[in-house]
Residue, then its C-alpha position, 0 to 999 in steps of 0.5 A: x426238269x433239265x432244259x435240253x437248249x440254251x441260247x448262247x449270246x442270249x440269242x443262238x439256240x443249240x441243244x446243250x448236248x453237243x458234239x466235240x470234232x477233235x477226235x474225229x481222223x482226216x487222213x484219206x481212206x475207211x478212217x476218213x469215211x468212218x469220221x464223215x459218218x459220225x459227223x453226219x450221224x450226229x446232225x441226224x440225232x439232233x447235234x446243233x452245236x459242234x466244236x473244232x479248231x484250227x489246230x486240230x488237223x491245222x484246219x484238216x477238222x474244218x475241212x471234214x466237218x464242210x465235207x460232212x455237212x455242207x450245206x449245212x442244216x438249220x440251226x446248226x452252230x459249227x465253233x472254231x477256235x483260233x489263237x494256236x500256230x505250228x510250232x518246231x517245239x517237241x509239243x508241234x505247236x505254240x500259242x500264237x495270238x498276234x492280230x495278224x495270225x488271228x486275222x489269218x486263221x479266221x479267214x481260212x476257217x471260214x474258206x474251210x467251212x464254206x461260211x461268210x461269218x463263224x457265229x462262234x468264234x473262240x480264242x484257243x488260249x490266251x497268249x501270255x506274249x502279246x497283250x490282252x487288248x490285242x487279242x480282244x481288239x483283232x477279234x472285235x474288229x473281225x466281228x464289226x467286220x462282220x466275220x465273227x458273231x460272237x467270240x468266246x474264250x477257251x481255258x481261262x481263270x475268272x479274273x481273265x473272264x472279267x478283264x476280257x469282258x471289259x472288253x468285249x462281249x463274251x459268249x461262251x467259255x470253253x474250259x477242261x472239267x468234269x465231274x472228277x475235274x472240278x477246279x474250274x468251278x469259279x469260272x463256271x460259277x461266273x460264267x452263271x451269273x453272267x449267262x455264259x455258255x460253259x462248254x466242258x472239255x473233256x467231260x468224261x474223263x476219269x479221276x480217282x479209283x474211288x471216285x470211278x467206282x461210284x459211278x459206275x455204281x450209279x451207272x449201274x443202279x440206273x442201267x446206263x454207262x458211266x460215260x452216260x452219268x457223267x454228262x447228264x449229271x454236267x447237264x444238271x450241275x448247272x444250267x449254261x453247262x454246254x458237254x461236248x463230248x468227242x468220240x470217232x465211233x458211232x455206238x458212242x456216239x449214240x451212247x453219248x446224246x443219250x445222256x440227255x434222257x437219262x434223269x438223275x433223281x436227288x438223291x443220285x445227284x448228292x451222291x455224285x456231288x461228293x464225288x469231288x473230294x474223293x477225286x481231290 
């Protein structure tokens, strides 16, 4: 049977089935309400982990989640992401990963959430300007400090896990795959061997035609959604796979945690793993 937890640092036990906040609206009136509900509606359905970040909103997502959830219950793992500034660019931001930005981020997430430590902090990206070892050292130094639990990694390759574990522990990862985006199954495969949280983002989206079709085919044999079949065949392909699917209604919401009910016998399973070299 799949296992519905995971200790990630070997020590922190979240339900593997999380929720993602990006999605979520901040700005004031029914959205913001609507946004309010669904975080507190995920805690009551058993959500222990929830992810932001510091870009989304620039911290507008922490400061929903607080309201939401405060105090918060126990148990509850509320990720943050630093490591992305605003930016004049066409795109509105840019990777920003200097000790003092990081430094600063840190210190209003943790205003914003009304914590004295972020149990998971993750660096949004690796800045290609500024070397690795500052990045890794401004995090390490905020953990002794005593700010920071643990610090995890978010869109990178294997060979940058294995220089950042150099130096310092790594926690999770936080990687884009799915079951029709596998072309980050290296790290996952070392995140594994190491006993790495993998969280997946954006771990429904869709892919090929074909590909899609045979879900929905799956989905419909066993009366679930593809959405549904997706995360629970995440939650089955491997055991430190963390889904954090993001959603701002709560009838998806609920269609998404039910997916940690929904078996995939063997024979479902070869079928769906196939399904890489049609979306490819």
């Amino acid at each position: 049977m799949t296992s519905t937890m995971f200790n990630i640092g070997g020590d922190l036990a979240v339900r593997r089935l999380g929720f993602g906040a990006m999605r979520l609206p901040t700005e004031a009136g029914p959205a913001r309400e609507a946004s309010l509900a669904v975080a507190r509606r995920a805690v009551e359905l058993g959500v222990t982990l929830i992810d932001t970040a510091h870009m989304y909103g620039w911290g507008a997502n922490e400061e929903l989640l607080a309201e939401a959830l405060y105090p918060y219950a126990d148990g509850l793992l509320i990720t943050t992401k630093v490591g992305v500034a605003r930016s004049s660019s066409s795109a509105g931001w840019k990777l920003d990963a200097r000790p003092d930005v990081l430094r600063a981020q840190v210190d209003h997430a943790l205003r914003r959430l009304r914590v004295e430590r972020i149990d998971l902090l993750q660096l949004h990206r690796i800045d290609p300007e500024v070397p690795l070892a500052e990045q890794l050292g401004a995090l390490r130094e905020l953990q002794t400090e005593g700010k920071v639990g643990r610090i995890g990694l978010s869109e990178v390759t294997a060979a940058e896990l294995d220089r950042a574990r150099e130096s310092v522990d790594v926690a999770s990862v936080q990687n884009r795959y799915s079951l029709l985006d596998r072309e980050h199954e290296p790290v996952l495969a070392a995140c594994e061997a190491a006993g790495i949280a993998f969280l997946p983002w954006r771990p429904v989206a869709g892919a090929a035609s074909a590909a899609s079709a045979e879900i929905a085919a799956v989905a419909a044999e066993l009366d679930a959604t593809p959405a549904q079949v997706s995360l629970a065949w995440l939650l089955h392909h491997s055991p430190v796979i963390l889904p954090i699917p993001g959603t701002a209604r709560i009838d998806h919401l609920e269609e998404n945690l039910a997916a940690a009910r929904l078996r995939l016998d063997q024979a479902c399973l070869d079928r769906l793993d196939r399904l890489d070299r049609l979306a490819g």
